[in-house]
ZAVEXKE-601243 format. One record per atom (N, C-alpha, C): residue number from 1; atom name; x, y, z. Coordinates in pm, 1 decimal. Layout:
[NUM, 'CA', [X, Y, Z]]
...
This chain:
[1, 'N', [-2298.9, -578.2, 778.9]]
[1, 'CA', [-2193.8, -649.7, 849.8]]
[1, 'C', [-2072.2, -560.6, 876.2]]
[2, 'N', [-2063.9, -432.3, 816.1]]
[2, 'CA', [-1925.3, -374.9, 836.7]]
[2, 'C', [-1927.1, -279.4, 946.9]]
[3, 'N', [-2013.7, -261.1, 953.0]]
[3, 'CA', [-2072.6, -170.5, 1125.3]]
[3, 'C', [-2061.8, -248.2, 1226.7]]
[4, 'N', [-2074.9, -426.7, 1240.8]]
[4, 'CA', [-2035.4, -461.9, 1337.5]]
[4, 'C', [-1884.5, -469.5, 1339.6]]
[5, 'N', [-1821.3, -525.5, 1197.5]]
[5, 'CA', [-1661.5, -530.4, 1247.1]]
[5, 'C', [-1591.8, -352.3, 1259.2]]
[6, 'N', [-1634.0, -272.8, 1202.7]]
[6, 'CA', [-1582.3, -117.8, 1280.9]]
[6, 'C', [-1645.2, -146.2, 1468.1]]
[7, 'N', [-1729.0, -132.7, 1456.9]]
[7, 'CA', [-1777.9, -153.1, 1643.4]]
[7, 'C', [-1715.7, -260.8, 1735.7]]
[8, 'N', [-1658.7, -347.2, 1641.9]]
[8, 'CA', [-1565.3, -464.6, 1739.8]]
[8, 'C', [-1421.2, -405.2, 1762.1]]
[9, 'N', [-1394.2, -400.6, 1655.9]]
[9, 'CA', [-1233.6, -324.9, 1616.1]]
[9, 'C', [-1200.8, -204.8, 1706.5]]
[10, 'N', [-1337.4, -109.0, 1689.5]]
[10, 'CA', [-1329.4, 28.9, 1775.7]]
[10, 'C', [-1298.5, 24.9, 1875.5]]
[11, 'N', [-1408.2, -108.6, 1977.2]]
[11, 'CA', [-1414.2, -119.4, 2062.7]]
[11, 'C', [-1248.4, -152.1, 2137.1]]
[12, 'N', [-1208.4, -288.4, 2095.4]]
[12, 'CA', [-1094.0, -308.0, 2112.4]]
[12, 'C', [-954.7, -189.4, 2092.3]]
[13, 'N', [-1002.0, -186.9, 1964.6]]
[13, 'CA', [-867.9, -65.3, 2027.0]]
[13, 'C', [-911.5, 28.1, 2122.9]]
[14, 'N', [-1011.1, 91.0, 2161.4]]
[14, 'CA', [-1052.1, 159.1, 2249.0]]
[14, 'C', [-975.9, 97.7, 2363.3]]
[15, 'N', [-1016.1, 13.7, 2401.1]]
[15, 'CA', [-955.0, -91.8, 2536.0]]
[15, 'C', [-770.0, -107.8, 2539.5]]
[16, 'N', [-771.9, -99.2, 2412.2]]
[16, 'CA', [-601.5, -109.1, 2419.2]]
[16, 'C', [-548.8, 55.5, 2431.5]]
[17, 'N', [-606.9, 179.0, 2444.7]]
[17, 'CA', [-577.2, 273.4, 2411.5]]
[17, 'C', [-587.0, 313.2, 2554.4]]
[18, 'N', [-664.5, 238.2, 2628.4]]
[18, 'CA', [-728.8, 271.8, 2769.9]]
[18, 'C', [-613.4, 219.1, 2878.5]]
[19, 'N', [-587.3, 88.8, 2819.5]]
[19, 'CA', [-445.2, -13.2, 2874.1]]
[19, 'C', [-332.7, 55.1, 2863.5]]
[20, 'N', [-297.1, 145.6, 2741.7]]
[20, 'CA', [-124.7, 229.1, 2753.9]]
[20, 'C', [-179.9, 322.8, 2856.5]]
[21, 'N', [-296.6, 371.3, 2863.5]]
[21, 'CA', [-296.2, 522.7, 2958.3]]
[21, 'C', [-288.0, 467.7, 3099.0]]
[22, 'N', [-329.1, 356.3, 3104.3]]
[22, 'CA', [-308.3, 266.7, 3320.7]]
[22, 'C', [-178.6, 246.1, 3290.6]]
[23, 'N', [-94.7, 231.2, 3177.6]]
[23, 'CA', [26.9, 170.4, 3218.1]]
[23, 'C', [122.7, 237.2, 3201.0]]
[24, 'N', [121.5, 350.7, 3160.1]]
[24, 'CA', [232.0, 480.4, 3157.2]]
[24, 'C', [174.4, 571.9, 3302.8]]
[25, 'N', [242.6, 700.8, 3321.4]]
[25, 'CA', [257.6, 754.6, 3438.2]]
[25, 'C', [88.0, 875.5, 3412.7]]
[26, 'N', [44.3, 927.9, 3492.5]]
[26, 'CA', [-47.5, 1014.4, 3458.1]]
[26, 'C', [20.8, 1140.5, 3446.8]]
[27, 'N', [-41.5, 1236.5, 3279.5]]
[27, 'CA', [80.9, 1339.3, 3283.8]]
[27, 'C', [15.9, 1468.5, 3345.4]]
[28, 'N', [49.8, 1537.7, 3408.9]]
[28, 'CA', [16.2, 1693.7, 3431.0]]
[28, 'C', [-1.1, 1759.4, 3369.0]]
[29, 'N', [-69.9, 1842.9, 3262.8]]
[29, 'CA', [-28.8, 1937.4, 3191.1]]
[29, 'C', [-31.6, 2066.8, 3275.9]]
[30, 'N', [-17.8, 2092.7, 3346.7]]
[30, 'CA', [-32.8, 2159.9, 3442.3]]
[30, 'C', [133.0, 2242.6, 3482.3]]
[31, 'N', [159.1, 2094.9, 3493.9]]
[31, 'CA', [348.1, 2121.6, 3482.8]]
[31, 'C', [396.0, 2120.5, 3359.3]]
[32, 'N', [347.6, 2140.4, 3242.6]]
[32, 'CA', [417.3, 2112.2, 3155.8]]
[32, 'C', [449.6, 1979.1, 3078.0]]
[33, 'N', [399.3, 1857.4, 3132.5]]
[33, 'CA', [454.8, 1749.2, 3099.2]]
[33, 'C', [368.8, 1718.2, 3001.3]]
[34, 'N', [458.6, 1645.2, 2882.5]]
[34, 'CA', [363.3, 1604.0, 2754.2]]
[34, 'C', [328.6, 1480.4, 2772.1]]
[35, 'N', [166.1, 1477.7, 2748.2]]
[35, 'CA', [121.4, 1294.8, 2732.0]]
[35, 'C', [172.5, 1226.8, 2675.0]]
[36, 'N', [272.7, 1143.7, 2745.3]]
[36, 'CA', [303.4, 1009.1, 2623.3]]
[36, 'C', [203.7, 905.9, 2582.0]]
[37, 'N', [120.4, 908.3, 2688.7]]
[37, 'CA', [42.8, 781.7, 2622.1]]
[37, 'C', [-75.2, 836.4, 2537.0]]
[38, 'N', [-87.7, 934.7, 2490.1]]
[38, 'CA', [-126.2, 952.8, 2369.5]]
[38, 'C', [-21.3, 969.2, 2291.9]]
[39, 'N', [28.7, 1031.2, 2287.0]]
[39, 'CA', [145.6, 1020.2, 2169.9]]
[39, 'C', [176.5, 895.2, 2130.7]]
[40, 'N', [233.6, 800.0, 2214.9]]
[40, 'CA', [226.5, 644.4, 2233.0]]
[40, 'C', [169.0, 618.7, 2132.0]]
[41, 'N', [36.3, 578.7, 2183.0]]
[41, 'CA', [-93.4, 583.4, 2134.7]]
[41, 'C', [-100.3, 582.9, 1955.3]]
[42, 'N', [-111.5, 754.1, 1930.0]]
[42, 'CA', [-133.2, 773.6, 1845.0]]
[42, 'C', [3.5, 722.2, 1755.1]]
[43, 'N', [134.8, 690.4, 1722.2]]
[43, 'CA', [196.0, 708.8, 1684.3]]
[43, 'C', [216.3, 556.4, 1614.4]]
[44, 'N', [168.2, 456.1, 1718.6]]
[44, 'CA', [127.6, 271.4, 1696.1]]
[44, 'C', [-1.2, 288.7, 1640.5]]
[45, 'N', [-77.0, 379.6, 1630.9]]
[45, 'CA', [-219.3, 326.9, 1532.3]]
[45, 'C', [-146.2, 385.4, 1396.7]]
[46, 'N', [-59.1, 507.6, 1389.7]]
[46, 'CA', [-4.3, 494.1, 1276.3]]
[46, 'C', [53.8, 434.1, 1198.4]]
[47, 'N', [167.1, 390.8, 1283.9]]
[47, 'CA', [225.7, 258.3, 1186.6]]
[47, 'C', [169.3, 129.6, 1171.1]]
[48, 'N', [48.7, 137.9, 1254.8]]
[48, 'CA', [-33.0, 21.4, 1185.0]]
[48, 'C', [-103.9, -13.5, 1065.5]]
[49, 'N', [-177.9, 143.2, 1080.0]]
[49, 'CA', [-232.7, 228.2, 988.5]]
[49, 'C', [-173.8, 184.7, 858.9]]
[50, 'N', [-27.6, 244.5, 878.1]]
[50, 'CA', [62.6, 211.0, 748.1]]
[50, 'C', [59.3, 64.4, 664.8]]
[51, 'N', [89.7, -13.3, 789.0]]
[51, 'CA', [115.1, -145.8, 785.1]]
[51, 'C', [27.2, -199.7, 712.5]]
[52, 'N', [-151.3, -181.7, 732.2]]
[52, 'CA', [-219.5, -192.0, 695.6]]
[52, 'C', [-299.6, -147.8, 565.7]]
[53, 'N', [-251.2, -50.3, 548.6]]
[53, 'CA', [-262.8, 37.2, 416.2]]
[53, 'C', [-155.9, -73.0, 322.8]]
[54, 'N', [-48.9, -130.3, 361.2]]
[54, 'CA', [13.3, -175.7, 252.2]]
[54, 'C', [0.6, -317.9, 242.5]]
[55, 'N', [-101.9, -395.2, 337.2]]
[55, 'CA', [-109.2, -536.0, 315.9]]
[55, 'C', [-259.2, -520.7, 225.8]]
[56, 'N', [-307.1, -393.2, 279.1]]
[56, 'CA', [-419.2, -427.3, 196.7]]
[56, 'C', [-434.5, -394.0, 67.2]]
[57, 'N', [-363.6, -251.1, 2.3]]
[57, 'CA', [-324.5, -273.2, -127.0]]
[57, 'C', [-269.6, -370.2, -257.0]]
[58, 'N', [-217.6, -466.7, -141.2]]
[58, 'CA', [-165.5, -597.7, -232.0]]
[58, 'C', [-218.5, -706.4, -224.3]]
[59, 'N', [-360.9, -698.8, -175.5]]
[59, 'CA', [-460.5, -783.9, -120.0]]
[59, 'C', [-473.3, -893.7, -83.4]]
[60, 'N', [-359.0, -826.0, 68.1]]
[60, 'CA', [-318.6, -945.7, 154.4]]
[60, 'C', [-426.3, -962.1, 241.2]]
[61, 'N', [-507.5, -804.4, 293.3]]
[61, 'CA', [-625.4, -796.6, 400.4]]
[61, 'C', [-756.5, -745.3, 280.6]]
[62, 'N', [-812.1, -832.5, 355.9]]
[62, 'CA', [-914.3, -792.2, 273.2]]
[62, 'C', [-962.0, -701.0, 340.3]]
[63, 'N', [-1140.7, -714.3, 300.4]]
[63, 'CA', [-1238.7, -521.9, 292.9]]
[63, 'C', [-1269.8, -556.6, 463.3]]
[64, 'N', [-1307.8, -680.3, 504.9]]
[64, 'CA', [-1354.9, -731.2, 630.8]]
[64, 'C', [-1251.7, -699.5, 722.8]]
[65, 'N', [-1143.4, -748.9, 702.1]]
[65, 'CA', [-1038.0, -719.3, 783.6]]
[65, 'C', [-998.8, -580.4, 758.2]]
[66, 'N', [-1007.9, -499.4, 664.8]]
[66, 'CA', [-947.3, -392.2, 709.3]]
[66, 'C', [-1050.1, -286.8, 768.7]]
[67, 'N', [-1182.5, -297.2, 769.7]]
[67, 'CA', [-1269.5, -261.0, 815.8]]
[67, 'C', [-1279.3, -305.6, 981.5]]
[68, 'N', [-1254.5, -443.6, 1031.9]]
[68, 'CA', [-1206.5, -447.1, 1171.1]]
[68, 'C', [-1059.3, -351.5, 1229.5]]
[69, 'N', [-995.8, -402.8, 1145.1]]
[69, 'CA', [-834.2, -344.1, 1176.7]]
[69, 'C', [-824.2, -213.7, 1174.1]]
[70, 'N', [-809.6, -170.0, 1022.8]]
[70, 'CA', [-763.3, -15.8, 996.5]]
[70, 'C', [-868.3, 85.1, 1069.3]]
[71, 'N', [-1054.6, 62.6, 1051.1]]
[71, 'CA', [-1084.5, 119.6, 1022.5]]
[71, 'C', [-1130.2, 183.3, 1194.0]]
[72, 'N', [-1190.1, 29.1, 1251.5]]
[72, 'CA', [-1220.6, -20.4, 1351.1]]
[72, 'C', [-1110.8, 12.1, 1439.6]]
[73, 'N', [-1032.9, -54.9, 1455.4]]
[73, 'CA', [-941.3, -54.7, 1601.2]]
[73, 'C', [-825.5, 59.6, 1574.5]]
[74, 'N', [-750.5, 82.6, 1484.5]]
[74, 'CA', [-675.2, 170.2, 1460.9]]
[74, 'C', [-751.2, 344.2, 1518.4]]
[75, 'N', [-875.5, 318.7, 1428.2]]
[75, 'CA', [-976.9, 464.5, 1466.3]]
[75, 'C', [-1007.7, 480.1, 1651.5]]
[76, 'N', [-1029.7, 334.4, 1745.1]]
[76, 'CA', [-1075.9, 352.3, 1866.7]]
[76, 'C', [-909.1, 353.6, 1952.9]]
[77, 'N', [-839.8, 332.6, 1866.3]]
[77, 'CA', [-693.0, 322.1, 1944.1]]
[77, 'C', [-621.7, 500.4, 1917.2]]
[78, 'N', [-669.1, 544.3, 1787.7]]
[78, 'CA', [-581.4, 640.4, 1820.0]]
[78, 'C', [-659.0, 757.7, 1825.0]]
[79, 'N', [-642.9, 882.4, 1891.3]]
[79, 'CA', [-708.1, 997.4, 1972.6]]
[79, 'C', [-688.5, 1100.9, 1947.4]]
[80, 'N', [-730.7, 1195.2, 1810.4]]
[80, 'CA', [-728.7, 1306.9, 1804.2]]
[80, 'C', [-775.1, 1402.8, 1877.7]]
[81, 'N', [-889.0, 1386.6, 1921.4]]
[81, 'CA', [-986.7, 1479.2, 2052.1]]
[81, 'C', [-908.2, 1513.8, 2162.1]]
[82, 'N', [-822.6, 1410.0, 2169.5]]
[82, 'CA', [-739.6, 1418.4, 2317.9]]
[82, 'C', [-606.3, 1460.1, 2299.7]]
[83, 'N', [-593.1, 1435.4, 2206.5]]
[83, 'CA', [-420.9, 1521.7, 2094.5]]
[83, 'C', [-453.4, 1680.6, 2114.8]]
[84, 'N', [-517.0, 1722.9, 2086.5]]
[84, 'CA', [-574.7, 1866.5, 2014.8]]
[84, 'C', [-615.7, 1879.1, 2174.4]]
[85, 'N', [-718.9, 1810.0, 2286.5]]
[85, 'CA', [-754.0, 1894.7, 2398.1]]
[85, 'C', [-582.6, 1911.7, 2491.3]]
[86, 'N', [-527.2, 1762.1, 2499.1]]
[86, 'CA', [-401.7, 1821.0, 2590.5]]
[86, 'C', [-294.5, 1937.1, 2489.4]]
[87, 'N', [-308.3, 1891.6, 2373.9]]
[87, 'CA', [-207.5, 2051.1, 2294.1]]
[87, 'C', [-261.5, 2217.6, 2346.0]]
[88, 'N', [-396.2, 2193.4, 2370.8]]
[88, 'CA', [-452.5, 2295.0, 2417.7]]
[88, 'C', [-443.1, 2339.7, 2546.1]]
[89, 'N', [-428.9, 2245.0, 2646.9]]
[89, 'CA', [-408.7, 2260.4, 2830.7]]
[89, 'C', [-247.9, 2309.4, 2800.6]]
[90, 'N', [-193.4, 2243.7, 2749.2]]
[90, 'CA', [-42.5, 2276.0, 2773.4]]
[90, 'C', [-17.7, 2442.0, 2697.2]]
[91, 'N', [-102.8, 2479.3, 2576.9]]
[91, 'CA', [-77.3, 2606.5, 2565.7]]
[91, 'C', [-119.5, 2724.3, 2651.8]]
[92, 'N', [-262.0, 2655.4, 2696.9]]
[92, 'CA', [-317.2, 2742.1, 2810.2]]
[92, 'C', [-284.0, 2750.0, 2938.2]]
[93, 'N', [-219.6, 2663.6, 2967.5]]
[93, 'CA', [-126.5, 2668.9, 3121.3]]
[93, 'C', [-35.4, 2730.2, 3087.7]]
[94, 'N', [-9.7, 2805.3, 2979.1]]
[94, 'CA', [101.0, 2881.1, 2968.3]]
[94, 'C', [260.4, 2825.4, 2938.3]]
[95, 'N', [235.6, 2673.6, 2874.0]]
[95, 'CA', [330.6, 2593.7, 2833.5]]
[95, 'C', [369.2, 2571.1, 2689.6]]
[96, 'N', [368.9, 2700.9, 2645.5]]
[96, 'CA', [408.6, 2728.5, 2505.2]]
[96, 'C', [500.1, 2622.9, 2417.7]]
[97, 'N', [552.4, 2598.9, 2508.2]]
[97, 'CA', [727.0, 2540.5, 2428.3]]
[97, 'C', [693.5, 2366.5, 2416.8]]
[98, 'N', [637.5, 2335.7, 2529.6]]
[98, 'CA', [553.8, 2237.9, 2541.6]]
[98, 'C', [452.1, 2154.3, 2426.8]]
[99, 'N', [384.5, 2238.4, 2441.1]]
[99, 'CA', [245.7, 2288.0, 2306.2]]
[99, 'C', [350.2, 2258.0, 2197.0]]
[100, 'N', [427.7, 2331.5, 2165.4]]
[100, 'CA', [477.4, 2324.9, 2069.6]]
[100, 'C', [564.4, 2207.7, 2017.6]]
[101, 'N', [600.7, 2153.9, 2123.5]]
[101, 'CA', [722.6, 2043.0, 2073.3]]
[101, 'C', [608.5, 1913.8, 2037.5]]
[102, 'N', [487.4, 1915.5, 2182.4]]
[102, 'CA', [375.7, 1830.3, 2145.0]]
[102, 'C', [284.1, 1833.1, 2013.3]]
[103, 'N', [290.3, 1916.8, 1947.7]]
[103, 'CA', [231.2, 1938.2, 1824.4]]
[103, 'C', [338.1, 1900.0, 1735.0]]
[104, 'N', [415.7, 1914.4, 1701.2]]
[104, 'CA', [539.7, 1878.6, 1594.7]]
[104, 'C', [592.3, 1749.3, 1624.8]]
[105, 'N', [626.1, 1679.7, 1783.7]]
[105, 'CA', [659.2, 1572.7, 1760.3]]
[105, 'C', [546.7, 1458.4, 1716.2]]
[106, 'N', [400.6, 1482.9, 1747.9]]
[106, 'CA', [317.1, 1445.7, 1720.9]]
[106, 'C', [240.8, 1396.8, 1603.8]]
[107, 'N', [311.0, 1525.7, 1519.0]]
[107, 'CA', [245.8, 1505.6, 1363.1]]
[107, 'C', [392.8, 1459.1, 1295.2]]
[108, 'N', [507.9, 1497.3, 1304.1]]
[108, 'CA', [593.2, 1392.0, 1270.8]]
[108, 'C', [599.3, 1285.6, 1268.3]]
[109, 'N', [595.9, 1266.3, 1386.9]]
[109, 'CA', [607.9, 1141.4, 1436.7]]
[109, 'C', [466.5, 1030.2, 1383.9]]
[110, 'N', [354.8, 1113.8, 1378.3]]
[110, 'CA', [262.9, 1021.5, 1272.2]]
[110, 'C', [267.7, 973.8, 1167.6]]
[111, 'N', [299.7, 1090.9, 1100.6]]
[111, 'CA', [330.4, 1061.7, 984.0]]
[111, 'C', [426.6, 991.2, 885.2]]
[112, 'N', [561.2, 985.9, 1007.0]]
[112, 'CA', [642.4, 881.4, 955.1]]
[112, 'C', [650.0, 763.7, 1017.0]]
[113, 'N', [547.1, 732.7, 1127.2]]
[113, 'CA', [516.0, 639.9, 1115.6]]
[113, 'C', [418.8, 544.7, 1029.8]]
[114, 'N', [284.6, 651.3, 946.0]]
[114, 'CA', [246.7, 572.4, 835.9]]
[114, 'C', [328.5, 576.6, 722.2]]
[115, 'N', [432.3, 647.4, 695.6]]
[115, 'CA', [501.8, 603.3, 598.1]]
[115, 'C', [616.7, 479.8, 587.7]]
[116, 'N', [662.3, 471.1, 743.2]]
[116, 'CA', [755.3, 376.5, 784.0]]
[116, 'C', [676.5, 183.2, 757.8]]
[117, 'N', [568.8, 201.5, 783.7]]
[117, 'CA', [424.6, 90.3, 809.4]]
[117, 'C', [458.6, 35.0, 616.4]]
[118, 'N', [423.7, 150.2, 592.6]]
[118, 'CA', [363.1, 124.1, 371.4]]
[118, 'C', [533.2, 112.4, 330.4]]
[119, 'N', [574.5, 135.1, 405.1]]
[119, 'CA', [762.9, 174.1, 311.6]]
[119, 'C', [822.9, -8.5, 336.9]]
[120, 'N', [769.5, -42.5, 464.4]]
[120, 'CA', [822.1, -203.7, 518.2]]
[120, 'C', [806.4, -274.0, 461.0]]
[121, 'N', [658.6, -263.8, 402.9]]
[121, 'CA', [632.2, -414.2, 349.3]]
[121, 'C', [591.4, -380.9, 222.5]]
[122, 'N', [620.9, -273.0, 191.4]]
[122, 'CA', [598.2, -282.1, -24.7]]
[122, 'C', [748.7, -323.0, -93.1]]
């Protein structure tokens, strides 16, 4: 049963991950411009992530739900493959500074967003 709620969850966030990228601007890396809607993206599966990490420690969500939620939709919502390929177009177009701010605001910005998620509600 936990393979279908990861494959529902995935799915859905997949679809919601698909919905910020139609509804933000398409970015160039070409020019330099950093993807927000991955960043977006990735930065709301984190603090969900978080969020979720701390309802379920106090076993507000259970194994079902966090196996839809955390494991499932958080995993199809947020996009490392596509973090790491546009960090890569923007270094290889010769957008160093770019690359760079996209890599640091990226992992910052993750990371305090799962800490911001577990820090709220403990």
């Amino acid at each position: 049963m936990g393979w279908l709620l990861v494959f529902l969850g995935g799915g859905l966030g997949s679809l919601s991950r698909y919905g910020i990228a139609l509804a933000l601007p398409t970015t160039d890396l070409s020019e330099g411009e950093l993807p927000w809607a991955t960043l977006l993206a990735n930065v709301i599966a984190c603090l969900l992530l978080g969020l979720g990490l701390a309802l379920f420690s106090r076993g507000v969500l259970s194994k079902e739900l966090s196996l839809l939620l955390l494991t499932g939709f958080c995993g199809g919502f947020s996009t490392f493959s596509t973090f790491s390929a546009e960090a890569f177009g923007l270094y290889e177009g010769g957008h160093w500074v770019a690359a760079g701010v996209y890599l640091l605001v990226s992992l910052l910005a993750g990371v305090l967003a799962v800490m911001g998620g577990l820090y709220l509600l403990r």
